[in-house]
BATIKE-94463 format. One record per residue (C-alpha): residue number from 1; residue in one letter; chain; x negated, y negated, z. Coordinates in steps of 0.001 Angstrom, whole numbers. Each point is the difference from the previous one (the first is absolute). Example, Ala and Ser with C-alpha at 12.3 -4.5 7.8 and 13.67 -1.06 7.14 Angstrom:
BEGIN
R resi resn chain    east   north      up
R    1    a     A  -12300    4500    7800
R    2    s     A   -1370   -3440    -660
//
This chain:
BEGIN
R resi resn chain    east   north      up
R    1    x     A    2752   39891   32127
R    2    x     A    1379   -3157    1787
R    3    x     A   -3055   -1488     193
R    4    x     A    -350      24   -3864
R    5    x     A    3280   -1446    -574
R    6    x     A    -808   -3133    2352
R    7    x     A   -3220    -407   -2434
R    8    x     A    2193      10   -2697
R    9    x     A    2570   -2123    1221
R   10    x     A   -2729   -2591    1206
R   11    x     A   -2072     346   -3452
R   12    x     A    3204    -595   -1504
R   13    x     A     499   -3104    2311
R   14    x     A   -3529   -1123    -765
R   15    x     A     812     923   -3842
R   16    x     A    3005   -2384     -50
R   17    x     A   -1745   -3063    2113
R   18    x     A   -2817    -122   -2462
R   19    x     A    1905      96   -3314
R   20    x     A    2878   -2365    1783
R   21    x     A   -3413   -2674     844
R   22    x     A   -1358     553   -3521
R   23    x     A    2126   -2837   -1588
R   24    x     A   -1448   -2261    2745
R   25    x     A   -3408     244   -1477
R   26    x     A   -1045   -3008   -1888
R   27    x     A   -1963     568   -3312
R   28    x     A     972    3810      -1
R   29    x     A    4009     199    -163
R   30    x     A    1888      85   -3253
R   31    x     A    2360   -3028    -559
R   32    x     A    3156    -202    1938
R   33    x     A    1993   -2986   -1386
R   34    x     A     385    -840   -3181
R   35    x     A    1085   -3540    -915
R   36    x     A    3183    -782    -283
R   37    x     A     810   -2439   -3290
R   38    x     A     405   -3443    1226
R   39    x     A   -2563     900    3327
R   40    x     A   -2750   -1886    -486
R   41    x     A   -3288    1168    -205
R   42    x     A   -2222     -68    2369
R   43    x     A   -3331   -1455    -599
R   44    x     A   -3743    2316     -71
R   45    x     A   -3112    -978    -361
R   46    x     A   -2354    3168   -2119
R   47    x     A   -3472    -776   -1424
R   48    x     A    -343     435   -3862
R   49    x     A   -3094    1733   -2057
R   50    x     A   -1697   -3448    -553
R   51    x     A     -63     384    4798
R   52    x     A    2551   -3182    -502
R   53    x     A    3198    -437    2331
R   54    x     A    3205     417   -1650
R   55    x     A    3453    -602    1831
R   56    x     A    3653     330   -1181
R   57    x     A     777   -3678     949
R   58    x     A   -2528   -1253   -2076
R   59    x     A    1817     758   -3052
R   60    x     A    3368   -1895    1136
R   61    x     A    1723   -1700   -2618
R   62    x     A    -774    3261   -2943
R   63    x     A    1775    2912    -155
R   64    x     A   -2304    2848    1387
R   65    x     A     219    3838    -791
R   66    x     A   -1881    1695    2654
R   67    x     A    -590    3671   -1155
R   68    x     A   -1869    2277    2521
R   69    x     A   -1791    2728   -1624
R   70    x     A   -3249    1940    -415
R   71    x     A   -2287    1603   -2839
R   72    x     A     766    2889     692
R   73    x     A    4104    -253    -410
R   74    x     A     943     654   -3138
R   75    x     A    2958   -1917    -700
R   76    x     A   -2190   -2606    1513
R   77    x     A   -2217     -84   -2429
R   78    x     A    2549     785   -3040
R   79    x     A    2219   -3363    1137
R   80    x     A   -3087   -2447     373
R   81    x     A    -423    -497   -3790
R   82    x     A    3664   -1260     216
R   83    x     A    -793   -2521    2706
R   84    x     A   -3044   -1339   -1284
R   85    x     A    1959    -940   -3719
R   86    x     A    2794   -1732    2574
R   87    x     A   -2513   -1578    1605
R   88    x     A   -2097   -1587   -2951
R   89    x     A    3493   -1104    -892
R   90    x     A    1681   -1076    2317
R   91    x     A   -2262   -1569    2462
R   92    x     A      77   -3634   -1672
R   93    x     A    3370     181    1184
R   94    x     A    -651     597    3403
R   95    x     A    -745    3749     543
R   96    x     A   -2224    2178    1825
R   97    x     A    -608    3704      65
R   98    x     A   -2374     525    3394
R   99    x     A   -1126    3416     198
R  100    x     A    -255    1684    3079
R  101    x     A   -2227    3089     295
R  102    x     A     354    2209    2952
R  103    x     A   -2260    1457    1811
R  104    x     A   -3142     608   -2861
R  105    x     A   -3343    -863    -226
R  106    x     A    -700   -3187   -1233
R  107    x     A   -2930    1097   -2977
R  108    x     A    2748    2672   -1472
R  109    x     A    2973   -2584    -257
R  110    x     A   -2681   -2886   -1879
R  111    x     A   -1070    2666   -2304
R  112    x     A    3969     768    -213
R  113    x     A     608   -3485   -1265
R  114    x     A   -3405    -461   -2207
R  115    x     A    1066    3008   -1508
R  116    x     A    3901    -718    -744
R  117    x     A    -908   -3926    -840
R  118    x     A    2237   -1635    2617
R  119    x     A       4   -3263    1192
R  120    x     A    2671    -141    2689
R  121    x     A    -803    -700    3543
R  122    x     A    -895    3600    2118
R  123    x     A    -119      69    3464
R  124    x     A   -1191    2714    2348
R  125    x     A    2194    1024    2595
R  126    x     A   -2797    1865    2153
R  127    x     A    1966    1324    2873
R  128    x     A    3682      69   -1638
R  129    x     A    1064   -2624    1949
R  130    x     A    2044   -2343   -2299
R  131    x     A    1440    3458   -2193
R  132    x     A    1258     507    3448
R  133    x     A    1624   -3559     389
R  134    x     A    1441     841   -3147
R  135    x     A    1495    3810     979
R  136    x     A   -2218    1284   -2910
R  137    x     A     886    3885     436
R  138    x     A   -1829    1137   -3522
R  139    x     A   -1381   -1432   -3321
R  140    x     A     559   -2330   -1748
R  141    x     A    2164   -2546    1704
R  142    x     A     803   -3851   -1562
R  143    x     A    1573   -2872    1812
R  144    x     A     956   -2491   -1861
R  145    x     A    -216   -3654    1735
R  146    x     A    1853   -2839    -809
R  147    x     A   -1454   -3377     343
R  148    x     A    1368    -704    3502
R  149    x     A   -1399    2786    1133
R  150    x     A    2771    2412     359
R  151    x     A     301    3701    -841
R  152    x     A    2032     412   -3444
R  153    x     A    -786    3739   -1496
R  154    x     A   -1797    2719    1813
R  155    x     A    -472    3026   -2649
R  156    x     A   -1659    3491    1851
R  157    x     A   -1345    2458   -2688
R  158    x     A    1576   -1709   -3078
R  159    x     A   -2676    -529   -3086
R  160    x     A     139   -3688    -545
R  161    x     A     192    -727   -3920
R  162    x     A    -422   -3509   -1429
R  163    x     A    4006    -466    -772
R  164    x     A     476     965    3641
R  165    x     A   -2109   -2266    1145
R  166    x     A     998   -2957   -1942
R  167    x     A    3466     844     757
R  168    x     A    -683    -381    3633
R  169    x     A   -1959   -3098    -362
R  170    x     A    2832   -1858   -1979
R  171    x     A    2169    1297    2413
R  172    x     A   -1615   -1806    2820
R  173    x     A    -836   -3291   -2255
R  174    x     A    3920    -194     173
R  175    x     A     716    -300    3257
R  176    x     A     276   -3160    1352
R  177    x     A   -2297    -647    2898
R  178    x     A    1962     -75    3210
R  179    x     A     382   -4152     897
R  180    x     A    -166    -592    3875
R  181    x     A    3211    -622    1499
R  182    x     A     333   -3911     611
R  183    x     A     700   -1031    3378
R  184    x     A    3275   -2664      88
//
């Protein structure tokens, strides 16, 4: 009888260490920390369906929605109609949508976006790793960039609409960048 309780007690022990180490485990844990408005972003390099290297920094200076999502998702799929109209009209005025995909095969997600018509960028985020830098905990997430970089909107679950989306990106366009402080 004792000596079952000390198994239990040390698979407990055992039990606890593992799940305590699992956020520790790069590629594998679900995000942690999601941006606060104002933090700013921190930069990722993900390859896109054409095998080209896409990063966050190159698109300083536009306004960038980053949405993470996947074919499968369903309000995923329902909101990208929304941000491909925002996109073919807004982007002359400096905005972005970059799609990331998480974790899905790369012949699925083309066929995905041959079948749907869109045009924004995609990205595949193989091993989770930037949904991770960006606390994505469940589909679909958007971050919305400003121009300097910075954080400005981070929506979890909510179906983006074109109004919402506009909305947001007028929102930003108003802000006036932040000047550097001028040394006397």
């Amino acid at each position: 009888m004792q000596s079952r309780r000390i198994t239990a007690v040390l698979m407990g022990g055992v039990l606890l260490a593992a799940l305590t180490a699992l956020p520790a485990l790069d590629g594998w844990s679900m995000g942690s920390r999601v941006p606060a408005v104002g933090m700013q972003a921190e930069d990722f390099r993900l390859t896109d369906l054409a095998g080209k290297e896409q990063s966050l920094s190159q698109y300083r200076g536009k306004i960038v929605l980053l949405n993470f999502w996947a074919t499968w998702c369903k309000p995923c799929t329902t909101e990208m109609p929304a941000m491909q109209a925002s996109f073919d009209k807004l982007r002359d005025k400096g905005f972005v949508v970059l799609a990331i995909n998480e974790l899905e095969d790369d012949a699925r997600v083309r066929e995905h976006i041959k079948q749907y018509g869109h045009t924004f960028p995609v990205v595949m985020d193989r091993d989770n790793k930037v949904a991770n830098q960006f606390g994505v905990f469940g589909l679909p997430v958007s971050v919305f960039i400003d121009q300097e970089g910075r954080v400005q909107e981070y929506l979890k679950g909510g179906l983006l609409t074109e109004q919402k989306i506009e909305e947001i990106v007028a929102q930003i366009q108003k802000k006036e960048p932040v000047k550097a402080a001028t040394l006397r």
